[in-house]
Biopython code that builds the backbone (N, CA, C, O; Angstrom):
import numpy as np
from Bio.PDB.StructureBuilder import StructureBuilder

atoms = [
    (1, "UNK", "N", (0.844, -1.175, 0.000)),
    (1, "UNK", "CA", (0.000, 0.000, 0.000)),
    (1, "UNK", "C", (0.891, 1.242, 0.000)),
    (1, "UNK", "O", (1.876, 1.377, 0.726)),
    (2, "UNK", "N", (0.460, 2.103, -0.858)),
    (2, "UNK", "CA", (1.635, 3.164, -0.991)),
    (2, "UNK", "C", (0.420, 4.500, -0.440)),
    (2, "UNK", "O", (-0.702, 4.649, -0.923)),
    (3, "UNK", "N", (0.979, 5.261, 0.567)),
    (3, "UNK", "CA", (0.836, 6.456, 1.764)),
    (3, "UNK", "C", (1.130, 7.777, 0.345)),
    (3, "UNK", "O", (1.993, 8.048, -0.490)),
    (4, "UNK", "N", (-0.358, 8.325, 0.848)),
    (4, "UNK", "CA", (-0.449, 9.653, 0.150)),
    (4, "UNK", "C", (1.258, 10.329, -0.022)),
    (4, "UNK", "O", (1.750, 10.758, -1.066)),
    (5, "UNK", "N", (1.869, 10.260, 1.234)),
    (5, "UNK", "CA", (3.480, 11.144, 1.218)),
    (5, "UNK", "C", (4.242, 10.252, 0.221)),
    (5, "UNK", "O", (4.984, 10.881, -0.534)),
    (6, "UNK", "N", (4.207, 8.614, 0.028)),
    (6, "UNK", "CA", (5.358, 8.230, -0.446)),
    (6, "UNK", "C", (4.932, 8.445, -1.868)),
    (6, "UNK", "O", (5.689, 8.227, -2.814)),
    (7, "UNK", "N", (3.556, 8.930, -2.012)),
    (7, "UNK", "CA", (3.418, 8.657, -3.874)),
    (7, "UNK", "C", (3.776, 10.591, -4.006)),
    (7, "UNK", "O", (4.330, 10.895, -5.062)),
    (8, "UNK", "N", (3.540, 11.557, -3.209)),
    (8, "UNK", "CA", (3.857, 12.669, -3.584)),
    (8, "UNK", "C", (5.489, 12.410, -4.054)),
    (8, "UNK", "O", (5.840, 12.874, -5.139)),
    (9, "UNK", "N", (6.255, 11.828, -3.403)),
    (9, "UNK", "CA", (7.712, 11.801, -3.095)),
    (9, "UNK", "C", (8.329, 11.403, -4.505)),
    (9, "UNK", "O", (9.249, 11.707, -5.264)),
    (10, "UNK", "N", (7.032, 10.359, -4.362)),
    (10, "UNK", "CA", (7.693, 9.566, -5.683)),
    (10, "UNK", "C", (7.504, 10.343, -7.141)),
    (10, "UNK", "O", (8.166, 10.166, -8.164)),
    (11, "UNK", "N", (6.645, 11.055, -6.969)),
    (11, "UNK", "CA", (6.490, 11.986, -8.141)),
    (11, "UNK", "C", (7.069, 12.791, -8.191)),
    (11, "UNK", "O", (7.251, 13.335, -9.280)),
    (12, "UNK", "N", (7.776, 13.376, -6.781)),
    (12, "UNK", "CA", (8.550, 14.966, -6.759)),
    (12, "UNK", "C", (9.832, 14.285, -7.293)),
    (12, "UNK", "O", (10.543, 14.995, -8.004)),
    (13, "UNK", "N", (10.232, 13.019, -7.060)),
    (13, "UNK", "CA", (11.494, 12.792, -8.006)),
    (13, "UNK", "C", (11.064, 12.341, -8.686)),
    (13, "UNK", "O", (11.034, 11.343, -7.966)),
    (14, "UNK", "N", (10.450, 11.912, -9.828)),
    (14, "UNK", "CA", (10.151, 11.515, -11.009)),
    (14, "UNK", "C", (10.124, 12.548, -11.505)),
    (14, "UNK", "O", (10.557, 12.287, -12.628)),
    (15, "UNK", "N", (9.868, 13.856, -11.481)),
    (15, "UNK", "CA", (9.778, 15.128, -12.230)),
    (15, "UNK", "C", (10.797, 16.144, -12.239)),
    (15, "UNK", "O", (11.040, 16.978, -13.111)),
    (16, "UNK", "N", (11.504, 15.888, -10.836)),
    (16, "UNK", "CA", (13.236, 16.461, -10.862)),
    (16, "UNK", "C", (14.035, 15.520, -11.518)),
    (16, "UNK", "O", (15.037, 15.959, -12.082)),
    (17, "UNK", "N", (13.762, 14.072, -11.577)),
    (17, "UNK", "CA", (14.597, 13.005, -12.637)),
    (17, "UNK", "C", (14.549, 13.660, -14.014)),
    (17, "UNK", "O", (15.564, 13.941, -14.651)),
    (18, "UNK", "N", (13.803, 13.793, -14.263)),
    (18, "UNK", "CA", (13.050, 14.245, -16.015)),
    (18, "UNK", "C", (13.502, 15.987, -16.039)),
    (18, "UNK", "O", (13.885, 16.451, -17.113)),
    (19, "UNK", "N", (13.434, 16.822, -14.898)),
    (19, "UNK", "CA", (14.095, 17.851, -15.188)),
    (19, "UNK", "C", (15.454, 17.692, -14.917)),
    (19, "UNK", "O", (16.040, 18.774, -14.931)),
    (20, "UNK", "N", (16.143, 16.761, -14.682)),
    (20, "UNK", "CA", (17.687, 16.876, -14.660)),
    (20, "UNK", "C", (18.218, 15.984, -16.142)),
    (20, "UNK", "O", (19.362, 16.000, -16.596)),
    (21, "UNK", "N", (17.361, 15.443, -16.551)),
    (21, "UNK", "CA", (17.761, 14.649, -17.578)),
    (21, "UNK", "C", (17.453, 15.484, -19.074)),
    (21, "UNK", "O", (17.872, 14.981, -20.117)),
    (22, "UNK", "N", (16.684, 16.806, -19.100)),
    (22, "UNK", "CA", (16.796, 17.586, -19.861)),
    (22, "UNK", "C", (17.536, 18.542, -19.511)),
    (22, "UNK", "O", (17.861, 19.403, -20.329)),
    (23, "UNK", "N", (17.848, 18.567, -18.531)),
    (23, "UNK", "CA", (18.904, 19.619, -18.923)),
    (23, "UNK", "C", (20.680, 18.903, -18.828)),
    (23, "UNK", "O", (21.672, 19.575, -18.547)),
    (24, "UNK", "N", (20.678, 17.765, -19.071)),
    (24, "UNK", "CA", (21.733, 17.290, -19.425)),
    (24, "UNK", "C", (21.895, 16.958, -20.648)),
    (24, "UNK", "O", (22.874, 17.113, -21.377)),
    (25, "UNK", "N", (20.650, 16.380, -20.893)),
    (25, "UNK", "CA", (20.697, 16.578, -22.356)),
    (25, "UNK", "C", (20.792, 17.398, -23.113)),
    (25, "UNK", "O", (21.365, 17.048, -24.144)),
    (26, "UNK", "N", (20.313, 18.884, -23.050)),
    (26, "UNK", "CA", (20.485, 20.050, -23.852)),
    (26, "UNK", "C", (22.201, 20.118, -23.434)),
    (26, "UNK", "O", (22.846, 20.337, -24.459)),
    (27, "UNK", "N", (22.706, 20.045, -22.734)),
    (27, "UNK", "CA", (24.264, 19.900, -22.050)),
    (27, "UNK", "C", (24.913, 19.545, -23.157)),
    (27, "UNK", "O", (25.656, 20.240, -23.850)),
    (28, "UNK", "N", (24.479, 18.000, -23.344)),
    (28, "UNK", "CA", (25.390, 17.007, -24.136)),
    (28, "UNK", "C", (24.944, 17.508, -25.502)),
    (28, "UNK", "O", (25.802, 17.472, -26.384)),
    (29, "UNK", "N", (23.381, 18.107, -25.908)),
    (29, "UNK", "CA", (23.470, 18.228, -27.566)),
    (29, "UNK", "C", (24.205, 19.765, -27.881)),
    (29, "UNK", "O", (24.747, 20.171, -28.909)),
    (30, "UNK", "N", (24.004, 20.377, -26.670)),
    (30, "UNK", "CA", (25.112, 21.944, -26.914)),
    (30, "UNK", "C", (26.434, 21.543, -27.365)),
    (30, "UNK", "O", (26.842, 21.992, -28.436)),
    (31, "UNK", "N", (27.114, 20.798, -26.717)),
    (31, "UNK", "CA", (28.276, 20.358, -26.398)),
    (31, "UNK", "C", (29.327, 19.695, -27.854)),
    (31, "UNK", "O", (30.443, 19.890, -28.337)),
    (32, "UNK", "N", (27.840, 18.640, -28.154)),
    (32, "UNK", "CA", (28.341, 18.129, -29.711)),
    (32, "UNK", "C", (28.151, 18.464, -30.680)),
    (32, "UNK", "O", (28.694, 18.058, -31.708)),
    (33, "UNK", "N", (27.031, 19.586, -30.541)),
    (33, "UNK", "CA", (26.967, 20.446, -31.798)),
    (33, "UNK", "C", (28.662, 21.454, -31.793)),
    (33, "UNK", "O", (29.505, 21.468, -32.690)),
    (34, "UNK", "N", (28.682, 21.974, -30.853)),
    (34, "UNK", "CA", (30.215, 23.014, -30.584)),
    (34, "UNK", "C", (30.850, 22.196, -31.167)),
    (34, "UNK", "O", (31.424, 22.757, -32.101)),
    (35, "UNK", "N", (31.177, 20.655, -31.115)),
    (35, "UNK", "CA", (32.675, 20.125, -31.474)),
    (35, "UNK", "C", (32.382, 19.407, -33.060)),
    (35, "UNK", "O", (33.292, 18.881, -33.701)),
    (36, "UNK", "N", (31.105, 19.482, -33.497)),
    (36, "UNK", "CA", (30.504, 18.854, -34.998)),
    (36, "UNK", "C", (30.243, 19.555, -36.177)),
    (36, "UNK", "O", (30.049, 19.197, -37.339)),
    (37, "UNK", "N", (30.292, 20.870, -35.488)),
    (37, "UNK", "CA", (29.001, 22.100, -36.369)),
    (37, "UNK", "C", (30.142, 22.422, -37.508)),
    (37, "UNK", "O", (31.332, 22.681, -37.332)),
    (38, "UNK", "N", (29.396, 22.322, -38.731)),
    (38, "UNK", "CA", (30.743, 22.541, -39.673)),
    (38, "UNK", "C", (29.952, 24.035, -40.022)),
    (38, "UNK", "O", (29.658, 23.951, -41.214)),
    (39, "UNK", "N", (29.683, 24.796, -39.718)),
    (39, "UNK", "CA", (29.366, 25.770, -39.859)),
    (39, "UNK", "C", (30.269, 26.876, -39.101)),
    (39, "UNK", "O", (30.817, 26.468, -38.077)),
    (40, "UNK", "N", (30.521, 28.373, -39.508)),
    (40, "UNK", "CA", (31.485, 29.590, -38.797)),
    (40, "UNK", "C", (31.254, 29.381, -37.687)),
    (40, "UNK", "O", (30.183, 28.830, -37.431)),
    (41, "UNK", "N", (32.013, 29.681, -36.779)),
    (41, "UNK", "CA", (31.840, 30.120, -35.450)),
    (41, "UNK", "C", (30.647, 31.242, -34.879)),
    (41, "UNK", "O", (30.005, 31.245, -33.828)),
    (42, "UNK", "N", (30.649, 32.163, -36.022)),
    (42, "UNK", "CA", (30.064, 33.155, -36.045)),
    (42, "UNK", "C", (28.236, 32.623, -35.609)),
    (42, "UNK", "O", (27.445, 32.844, -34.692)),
    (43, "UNK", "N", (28.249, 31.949, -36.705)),
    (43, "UNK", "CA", (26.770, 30.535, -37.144)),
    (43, "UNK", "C", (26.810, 30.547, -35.864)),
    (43, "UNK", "O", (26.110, 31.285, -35.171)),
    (44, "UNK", "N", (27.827, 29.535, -35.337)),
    (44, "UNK", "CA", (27.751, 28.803, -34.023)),
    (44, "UNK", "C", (27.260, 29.261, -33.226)),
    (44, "UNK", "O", (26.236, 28.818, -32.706)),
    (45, "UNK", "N", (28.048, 30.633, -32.785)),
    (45, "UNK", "CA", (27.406, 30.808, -31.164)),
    (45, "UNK", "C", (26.034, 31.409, -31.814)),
    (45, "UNK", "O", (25.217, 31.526, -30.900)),
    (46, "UNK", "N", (25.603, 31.740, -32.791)),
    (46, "UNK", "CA", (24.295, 32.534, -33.148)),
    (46, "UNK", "C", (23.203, 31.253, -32.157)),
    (46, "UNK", "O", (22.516, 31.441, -31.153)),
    (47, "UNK", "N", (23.470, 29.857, -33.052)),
    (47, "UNK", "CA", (23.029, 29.195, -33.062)),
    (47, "UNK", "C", (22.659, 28.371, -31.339)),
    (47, "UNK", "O", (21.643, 27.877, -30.851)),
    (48, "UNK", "N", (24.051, 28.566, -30.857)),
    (48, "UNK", "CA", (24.014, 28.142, -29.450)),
    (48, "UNK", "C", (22.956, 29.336, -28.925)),
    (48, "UNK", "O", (21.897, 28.948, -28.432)),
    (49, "UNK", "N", (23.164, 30.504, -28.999)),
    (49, "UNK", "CA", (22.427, 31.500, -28.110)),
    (49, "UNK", "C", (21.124, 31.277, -27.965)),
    (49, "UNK", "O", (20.465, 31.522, -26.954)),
    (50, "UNK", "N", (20.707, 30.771, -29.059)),
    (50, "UNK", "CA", (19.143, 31.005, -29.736)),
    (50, "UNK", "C", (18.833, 29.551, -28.809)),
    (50, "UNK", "O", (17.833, 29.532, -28.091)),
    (51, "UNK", "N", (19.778, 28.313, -28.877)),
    (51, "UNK", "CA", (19.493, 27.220, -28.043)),
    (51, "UNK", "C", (19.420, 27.466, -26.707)),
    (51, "UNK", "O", (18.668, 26.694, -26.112)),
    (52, "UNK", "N", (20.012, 28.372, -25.982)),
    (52, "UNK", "CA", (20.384, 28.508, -24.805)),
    (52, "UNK", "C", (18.821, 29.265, -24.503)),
    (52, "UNK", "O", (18.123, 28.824, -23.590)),
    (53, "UNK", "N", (18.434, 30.226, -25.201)),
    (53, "UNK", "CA", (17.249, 30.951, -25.004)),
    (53, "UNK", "C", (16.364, 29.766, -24.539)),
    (53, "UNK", "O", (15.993, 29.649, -23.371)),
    (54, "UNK", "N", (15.969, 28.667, -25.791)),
    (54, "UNK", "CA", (15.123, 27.231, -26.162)),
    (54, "UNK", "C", (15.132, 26.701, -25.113)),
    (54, "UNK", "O", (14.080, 26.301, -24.613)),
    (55, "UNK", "N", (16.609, 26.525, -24.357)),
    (55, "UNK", "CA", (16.262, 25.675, -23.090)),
    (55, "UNK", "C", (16.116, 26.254, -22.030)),
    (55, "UNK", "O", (15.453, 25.669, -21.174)),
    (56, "UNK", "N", (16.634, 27.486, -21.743)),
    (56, "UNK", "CA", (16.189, 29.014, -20.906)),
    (56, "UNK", "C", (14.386, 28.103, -20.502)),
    (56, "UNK", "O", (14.101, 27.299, -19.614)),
    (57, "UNK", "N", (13.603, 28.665, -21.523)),
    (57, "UNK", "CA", (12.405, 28.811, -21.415)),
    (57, "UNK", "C", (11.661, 27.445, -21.129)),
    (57, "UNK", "O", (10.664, 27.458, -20.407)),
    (58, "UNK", "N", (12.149, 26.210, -21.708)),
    (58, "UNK", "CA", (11.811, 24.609, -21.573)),
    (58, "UNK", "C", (11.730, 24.685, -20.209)),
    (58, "UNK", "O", (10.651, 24.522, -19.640)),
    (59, "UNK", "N", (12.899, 24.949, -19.527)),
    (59, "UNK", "CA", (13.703, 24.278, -17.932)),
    (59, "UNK", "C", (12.604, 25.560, -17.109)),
    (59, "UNK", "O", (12.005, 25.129, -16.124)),
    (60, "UNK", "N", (12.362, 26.956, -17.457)),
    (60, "UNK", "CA", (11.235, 27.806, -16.716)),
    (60, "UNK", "C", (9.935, 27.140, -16.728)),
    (60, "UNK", "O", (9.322, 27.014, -15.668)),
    (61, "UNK", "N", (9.432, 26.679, -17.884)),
    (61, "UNK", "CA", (8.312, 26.148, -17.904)),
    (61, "UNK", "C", (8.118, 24.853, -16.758)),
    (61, "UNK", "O", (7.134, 24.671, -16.041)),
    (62, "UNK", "N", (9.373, 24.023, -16.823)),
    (62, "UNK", "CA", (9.678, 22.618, -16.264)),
    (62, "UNK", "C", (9.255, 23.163, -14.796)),
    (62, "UNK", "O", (8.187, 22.802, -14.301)),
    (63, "UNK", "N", (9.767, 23.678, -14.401)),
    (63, "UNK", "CA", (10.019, 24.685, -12.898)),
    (63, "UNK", "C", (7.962, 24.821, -12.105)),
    (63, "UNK", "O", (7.271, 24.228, -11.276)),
    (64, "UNK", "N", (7.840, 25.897, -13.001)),
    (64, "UNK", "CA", (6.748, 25.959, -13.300)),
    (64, "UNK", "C", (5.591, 25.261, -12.832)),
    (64, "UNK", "O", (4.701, 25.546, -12.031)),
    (65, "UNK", "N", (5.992, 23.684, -13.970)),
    (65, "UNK", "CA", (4.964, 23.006, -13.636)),
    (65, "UNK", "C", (5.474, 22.355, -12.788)),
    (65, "UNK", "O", (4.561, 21.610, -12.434)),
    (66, "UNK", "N", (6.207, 22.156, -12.290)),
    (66, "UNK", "CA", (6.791, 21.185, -10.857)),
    (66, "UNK", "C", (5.766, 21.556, -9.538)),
    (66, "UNK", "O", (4.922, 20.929, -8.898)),
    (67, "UNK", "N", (6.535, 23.438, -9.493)),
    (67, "UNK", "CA", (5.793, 24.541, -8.544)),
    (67, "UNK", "C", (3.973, 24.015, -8.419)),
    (67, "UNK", "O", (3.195, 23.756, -7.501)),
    (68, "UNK", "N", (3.941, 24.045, -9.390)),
    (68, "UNK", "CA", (2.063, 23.943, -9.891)),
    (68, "UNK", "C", (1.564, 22.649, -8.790)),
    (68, "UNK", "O", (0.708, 22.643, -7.905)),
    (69, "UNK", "N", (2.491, 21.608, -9.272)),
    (69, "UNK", "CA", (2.462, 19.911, -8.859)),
    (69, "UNK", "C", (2.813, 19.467, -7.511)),
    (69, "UNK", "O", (2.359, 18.486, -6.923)),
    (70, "UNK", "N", (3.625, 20.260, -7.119)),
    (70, "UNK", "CA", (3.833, 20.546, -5.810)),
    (70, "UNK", "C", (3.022, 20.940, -4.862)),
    (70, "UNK", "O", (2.888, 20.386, -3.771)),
    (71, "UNK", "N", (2.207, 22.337, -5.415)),
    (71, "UNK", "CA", (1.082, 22.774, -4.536)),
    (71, "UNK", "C", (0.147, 22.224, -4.311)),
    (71, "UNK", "O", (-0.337, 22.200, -3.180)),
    (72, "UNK", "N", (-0.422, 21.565, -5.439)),
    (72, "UNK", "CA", (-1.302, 21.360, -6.060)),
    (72, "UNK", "C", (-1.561, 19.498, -4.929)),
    (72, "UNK", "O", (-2.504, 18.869, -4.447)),
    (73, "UNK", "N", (-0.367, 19.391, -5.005)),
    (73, "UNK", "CA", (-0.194, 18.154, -3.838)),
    (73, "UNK", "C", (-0.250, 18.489, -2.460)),
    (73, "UNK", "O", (-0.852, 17.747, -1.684)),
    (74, "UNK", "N", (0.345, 19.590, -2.048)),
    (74, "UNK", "CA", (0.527, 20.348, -0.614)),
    (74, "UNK", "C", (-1.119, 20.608, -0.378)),
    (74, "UNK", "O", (-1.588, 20.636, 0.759)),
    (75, "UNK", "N", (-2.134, 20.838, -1.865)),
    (75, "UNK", "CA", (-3.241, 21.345, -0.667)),
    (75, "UNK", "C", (-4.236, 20.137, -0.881)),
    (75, "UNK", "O", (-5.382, 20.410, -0.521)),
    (76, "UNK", "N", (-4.112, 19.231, -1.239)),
    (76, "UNK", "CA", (-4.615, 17.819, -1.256)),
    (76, "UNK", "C", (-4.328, 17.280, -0.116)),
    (76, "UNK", "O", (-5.239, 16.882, 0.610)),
    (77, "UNK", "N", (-3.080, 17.175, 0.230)),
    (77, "UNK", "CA", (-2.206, 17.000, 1.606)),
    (77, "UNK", "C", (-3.457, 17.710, 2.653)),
    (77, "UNK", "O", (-4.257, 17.061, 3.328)),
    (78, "UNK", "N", (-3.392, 18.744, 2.593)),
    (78, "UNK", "CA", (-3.561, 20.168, 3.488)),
    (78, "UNK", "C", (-5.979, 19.779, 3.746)),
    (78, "UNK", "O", (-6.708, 19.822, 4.737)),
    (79, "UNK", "N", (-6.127, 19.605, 2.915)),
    (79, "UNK", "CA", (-7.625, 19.099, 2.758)),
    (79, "UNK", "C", (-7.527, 17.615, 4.098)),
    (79, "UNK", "O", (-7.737, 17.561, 5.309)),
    (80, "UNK", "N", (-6.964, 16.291, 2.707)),
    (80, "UNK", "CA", (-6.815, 15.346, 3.743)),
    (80, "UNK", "C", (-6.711, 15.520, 5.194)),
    (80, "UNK", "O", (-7.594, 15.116, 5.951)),
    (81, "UNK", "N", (-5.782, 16.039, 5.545)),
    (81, "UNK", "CA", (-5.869, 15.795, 7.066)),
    (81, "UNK", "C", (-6.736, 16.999, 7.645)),
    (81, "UNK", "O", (-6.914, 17.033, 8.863)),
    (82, "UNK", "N", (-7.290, 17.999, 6.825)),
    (82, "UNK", "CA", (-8.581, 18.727, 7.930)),
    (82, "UNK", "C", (-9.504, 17.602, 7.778)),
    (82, "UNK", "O", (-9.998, 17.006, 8.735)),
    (83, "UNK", "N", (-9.754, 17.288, 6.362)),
    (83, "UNK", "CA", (-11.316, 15.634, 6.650)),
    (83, "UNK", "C", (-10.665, 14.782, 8.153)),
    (83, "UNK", "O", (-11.339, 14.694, 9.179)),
    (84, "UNK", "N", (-9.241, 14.205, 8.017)),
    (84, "UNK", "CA", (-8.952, 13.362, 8.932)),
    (84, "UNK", "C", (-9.687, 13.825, 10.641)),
    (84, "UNK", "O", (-10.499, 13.376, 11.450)),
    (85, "UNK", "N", (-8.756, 15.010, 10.469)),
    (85, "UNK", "CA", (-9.221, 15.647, 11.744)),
    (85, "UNK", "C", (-10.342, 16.130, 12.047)),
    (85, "UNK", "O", (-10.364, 16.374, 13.253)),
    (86, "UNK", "N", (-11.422, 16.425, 11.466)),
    (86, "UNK", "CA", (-12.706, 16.955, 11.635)),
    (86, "UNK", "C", (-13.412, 15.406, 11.835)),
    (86, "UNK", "O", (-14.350, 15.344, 12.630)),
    (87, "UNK", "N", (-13.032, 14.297, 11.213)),
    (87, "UNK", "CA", (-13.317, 12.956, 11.263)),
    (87, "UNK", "C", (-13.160, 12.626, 13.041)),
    (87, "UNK", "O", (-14.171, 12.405, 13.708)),
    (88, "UNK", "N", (-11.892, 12.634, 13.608)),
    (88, "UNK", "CA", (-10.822, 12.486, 14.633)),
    (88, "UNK", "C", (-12.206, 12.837, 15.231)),
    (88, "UNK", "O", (-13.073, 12.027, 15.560)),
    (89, "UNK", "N", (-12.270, 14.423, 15.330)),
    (89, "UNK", "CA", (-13.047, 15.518, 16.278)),
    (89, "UNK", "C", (-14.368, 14.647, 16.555)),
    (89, "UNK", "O", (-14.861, 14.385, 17.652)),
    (90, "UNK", "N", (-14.773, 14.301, 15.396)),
    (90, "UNK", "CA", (-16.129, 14.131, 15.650)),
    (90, "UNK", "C", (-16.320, 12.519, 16.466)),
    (90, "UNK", "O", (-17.261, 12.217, 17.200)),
    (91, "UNK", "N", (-15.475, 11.882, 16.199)),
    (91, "UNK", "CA", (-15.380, 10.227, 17.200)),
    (91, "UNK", "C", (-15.555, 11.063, 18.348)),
    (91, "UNK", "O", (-16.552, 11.032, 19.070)),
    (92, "UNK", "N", (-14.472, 11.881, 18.516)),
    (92, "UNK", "CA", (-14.081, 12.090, 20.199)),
    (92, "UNK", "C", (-15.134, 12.684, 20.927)),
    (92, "UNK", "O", (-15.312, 12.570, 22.140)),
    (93, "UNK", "N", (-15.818, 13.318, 20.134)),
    (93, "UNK", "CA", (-17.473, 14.170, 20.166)),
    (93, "UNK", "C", (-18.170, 12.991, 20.775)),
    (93, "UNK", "O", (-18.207, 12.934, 22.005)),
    (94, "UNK", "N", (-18.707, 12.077, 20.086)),
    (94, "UNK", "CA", (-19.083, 10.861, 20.105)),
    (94, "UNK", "C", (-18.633, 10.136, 20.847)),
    (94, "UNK", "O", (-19.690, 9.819, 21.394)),
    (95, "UNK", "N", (-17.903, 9.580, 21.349)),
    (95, "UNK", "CA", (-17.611, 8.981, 22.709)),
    (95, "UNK", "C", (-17.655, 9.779, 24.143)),
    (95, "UNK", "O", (-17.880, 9.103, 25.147)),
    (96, "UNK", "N", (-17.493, 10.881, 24.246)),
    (96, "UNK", "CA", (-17.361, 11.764, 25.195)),
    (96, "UNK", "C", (-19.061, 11.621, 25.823)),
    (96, "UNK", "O", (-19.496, 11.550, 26.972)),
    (97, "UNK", "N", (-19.759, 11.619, 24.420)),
    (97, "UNK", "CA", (-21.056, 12.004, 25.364)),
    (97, "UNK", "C", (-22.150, 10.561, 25.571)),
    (97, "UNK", "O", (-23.158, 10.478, 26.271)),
    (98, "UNK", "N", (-21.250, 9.091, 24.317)),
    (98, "UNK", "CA", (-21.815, 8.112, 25.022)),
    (98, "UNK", "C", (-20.755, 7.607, 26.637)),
    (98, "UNK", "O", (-21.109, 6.688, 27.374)),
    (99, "UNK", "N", (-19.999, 8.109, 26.776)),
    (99, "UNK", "CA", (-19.584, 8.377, 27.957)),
    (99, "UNK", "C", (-20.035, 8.926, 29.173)),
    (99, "UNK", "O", (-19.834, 8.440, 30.286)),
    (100, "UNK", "N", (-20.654, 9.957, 28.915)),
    (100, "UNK", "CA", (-21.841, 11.045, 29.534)),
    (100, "UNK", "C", (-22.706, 10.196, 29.969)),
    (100, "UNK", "O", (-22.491, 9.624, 31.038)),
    (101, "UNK", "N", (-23.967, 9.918, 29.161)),
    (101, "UNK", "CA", (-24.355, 9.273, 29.231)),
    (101, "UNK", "C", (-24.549, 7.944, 29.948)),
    (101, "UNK", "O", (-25.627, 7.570, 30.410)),
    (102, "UNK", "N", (-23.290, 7.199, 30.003)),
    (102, "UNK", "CA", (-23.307, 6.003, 30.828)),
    (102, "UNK", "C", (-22.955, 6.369, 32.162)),
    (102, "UNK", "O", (-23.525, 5.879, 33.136)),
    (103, "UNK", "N", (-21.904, 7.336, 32.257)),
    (103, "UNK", "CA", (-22.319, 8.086, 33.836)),
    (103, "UNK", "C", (-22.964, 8.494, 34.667)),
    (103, "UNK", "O", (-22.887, 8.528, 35.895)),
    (104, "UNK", "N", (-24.304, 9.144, 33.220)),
    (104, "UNK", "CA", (-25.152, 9.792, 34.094)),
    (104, "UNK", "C", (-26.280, 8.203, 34.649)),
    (104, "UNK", "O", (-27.069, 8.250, 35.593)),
    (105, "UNK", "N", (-26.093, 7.241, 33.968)),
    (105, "UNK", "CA", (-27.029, 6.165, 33.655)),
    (105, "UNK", "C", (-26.539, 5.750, 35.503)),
    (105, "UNK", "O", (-27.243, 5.842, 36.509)),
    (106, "UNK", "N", (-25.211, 5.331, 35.381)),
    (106, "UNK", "CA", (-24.133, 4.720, 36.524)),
    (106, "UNK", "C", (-24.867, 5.851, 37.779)),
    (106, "UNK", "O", (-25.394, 5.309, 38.750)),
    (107, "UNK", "N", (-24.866, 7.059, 37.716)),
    (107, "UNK", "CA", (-25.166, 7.906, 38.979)),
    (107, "UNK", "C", (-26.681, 8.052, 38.842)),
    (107, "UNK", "O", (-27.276, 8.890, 39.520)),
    (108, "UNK", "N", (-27.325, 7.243, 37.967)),
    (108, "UNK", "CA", (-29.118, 7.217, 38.411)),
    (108, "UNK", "C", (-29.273, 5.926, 39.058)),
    (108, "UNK", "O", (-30.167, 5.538, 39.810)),
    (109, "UNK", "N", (-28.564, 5.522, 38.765)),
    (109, "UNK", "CA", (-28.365, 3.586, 39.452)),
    (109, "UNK", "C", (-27.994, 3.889, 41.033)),
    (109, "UNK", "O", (-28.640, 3.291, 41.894)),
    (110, "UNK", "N", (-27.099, 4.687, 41.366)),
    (110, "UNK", "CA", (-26.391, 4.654, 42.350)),
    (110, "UNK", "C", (-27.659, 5.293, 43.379)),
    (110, "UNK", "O", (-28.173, 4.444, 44.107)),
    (111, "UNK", "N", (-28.204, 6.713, 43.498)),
    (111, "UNK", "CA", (-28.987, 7.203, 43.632)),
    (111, "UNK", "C", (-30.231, 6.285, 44.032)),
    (111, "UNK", "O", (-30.742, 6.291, 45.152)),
    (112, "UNK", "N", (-30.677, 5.433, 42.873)),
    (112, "UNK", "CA", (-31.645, 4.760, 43.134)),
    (112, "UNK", "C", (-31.195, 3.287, 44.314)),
    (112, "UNK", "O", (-31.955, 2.684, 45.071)),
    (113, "UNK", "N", (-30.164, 3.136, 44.151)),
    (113, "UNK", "CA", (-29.890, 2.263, 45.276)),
    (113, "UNK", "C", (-29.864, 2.896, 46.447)),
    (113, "UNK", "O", (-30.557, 2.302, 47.273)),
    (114, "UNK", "N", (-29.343, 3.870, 46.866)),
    (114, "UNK", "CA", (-28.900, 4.885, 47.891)),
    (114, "UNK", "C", (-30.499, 5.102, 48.343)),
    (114, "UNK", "O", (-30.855, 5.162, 49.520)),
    (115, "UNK", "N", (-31.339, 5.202, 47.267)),
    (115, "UNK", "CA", (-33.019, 5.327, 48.319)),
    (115, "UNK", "C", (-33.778, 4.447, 48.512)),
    (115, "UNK", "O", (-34.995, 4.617, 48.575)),
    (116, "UNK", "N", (-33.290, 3.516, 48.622)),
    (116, "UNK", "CA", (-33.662, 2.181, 48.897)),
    (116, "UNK", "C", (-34.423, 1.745, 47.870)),
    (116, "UNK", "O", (-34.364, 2.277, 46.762)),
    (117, "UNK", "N", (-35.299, 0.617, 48.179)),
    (117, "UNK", "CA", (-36.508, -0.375, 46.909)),
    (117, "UNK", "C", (-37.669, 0.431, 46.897)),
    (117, "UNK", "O", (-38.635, 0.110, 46.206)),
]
sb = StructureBuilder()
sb.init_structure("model")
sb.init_model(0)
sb.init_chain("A")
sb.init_seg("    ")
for serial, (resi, resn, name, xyz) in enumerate(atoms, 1):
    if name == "N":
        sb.init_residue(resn, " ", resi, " ")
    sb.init_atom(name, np.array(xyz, "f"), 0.0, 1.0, " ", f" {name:<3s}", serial, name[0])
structure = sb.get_structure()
């Protein structure tokens, strides 16, 4: 059985896995384009800049939706345990006063013994 926390967990790294693996990858295709590109230098960095922008904005977006996925889990989280606890509240509600109850039952018993038959 997998616990509301371990499946958030498991998703908060499944989505920093996938954002670290794009941006290693833009790493490694920057990297081999620089040492492949038979094109000027001039080309080149044009070309890198304009990539660097590309993954600039990919890895903001990535961020983004993490932020989104994150919250978005924090107030699911944040719900759950007010139901839990308003749940909690209301047992303790509920026993307190069949508790009551059997006391007051226990001190009509007592009473009625105390005045004889």
């Amino acid at each position: 059985m997998i616990h509301d926390n371990q499946e958030i967990s498991y998703r908060s790294n499944n989505v920093l896995g996938v954002f670290i693996g794009v941006l290693v990858g833009g790493l490694a295709g920057a990297i081999t384009m620089l040492l492949l590109a038979p094109q000027s230098g001039k080309d080149t960095r044009m070309q890198i800049h304009k990539r660097g922008i590309e993954l600039r904005d990919r890895t903001t977006e990535m961020v983004e939706d993490v932020m989104s996925q994150v919250q978005s889990s924090r107030d699911k989280l944040t719900m759950s345990g007010r139901e839990k606890l308003q749940e909690l509240k209301h047992q303790g509600q509920e026993l307190v006063a069949e508790q009551l109850d059997h006391v007051s039952e226990v001190a009509q018993a007592g009473k009625k013994a105390i005045q004889g038959p």
